[in-house]
C-alpha positions as CSV (number, residue, x, y, z in Angstrom):
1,X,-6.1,12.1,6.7
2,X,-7.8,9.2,6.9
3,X,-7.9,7.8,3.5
4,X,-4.0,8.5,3.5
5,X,-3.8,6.1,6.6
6,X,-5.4,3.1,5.3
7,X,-3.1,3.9,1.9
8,X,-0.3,3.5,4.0
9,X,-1.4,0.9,5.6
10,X,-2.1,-0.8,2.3
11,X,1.1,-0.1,0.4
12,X,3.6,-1.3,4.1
13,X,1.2,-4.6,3.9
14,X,2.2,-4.8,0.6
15,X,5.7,-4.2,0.9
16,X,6.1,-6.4,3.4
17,X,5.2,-9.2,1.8
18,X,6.7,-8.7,-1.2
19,X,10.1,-8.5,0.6
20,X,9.4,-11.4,2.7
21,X,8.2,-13.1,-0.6
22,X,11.7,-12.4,-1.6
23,X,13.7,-13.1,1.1
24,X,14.4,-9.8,3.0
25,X,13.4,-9.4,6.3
26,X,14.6,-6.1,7.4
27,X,11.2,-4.4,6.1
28,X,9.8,-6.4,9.4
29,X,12.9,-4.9,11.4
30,X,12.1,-1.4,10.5
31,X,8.4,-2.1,11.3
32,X,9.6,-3.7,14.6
33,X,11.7,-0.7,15.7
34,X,9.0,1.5,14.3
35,X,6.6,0.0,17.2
36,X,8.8,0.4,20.1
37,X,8.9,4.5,19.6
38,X,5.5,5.2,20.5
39,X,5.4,2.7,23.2
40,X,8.0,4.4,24.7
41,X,6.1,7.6,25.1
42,X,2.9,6.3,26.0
43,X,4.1,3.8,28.8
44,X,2.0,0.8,27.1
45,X,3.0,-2.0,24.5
46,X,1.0,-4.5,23.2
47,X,1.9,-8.6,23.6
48,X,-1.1,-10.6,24.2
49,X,-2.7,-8.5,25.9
50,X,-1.5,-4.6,27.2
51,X,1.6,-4.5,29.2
52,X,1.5,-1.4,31.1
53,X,5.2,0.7,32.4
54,X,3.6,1.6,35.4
55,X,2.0,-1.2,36.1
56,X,4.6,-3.9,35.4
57,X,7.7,-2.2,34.6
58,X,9.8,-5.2,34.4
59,X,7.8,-7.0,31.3
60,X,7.0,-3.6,29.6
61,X,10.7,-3.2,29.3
62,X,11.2,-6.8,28.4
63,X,9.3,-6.3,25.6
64,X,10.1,-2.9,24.8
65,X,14.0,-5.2,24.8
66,X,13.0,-8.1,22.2
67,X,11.1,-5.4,20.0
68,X,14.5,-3.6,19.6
69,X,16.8,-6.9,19.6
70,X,14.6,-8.5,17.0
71,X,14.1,-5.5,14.9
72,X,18.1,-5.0,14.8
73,X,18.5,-8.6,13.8
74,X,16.7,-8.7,10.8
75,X,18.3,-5.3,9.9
76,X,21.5,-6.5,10.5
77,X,21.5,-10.0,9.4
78,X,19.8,-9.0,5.9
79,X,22.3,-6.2,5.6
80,X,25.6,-8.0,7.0
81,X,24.8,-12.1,6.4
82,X,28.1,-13.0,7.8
83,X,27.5,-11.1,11.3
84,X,28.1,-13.4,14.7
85,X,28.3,-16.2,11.7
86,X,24.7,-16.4,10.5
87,X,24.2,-18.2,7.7
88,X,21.1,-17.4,6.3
């Protein structure tokens, strides 16, 4: 199990920057949205430091917010260029 890990961990690395080395961002999108699902169960997210839910509710679910925003952007503006006007 473990060696399978660190191969996954290898081969997204690797994708990622290929695509970014290409110009697609939604790779980072997926990975962004992929992060927010455990943080929802287990209450904690990661910024600079840990952001607890039970502790500070309100920037836990800030976060949790911009995670999901930012990972639908790239998603979306890779996919749809010409979404709200975007240009890039």
């Amino acid at each position: 199990m473990q060696m399978n890990m660190r191969v996954l961990n290898y081969s997204t690395f690797v994708a990622l920057m290929v695509s970014t080395a290409l110009g697609y961002q939604f790779l980072w999108g997926v990975l962004f949205l992929y992060w927010t699902v455990p943080n929802f169960y287990s209450g904690h997210a990661f910024l600079v430091s840990d952001v607890r839910r039970d502790e500070d509710p309100v920037l836990f679910w800030s976060v949790q917010g911009a995670w999901c925003v930012l990972g639908l952007s790239l998603i979306v503006f890779d996919f749809f260029p010409n979404f709200l006007g975007a240009s890039w």
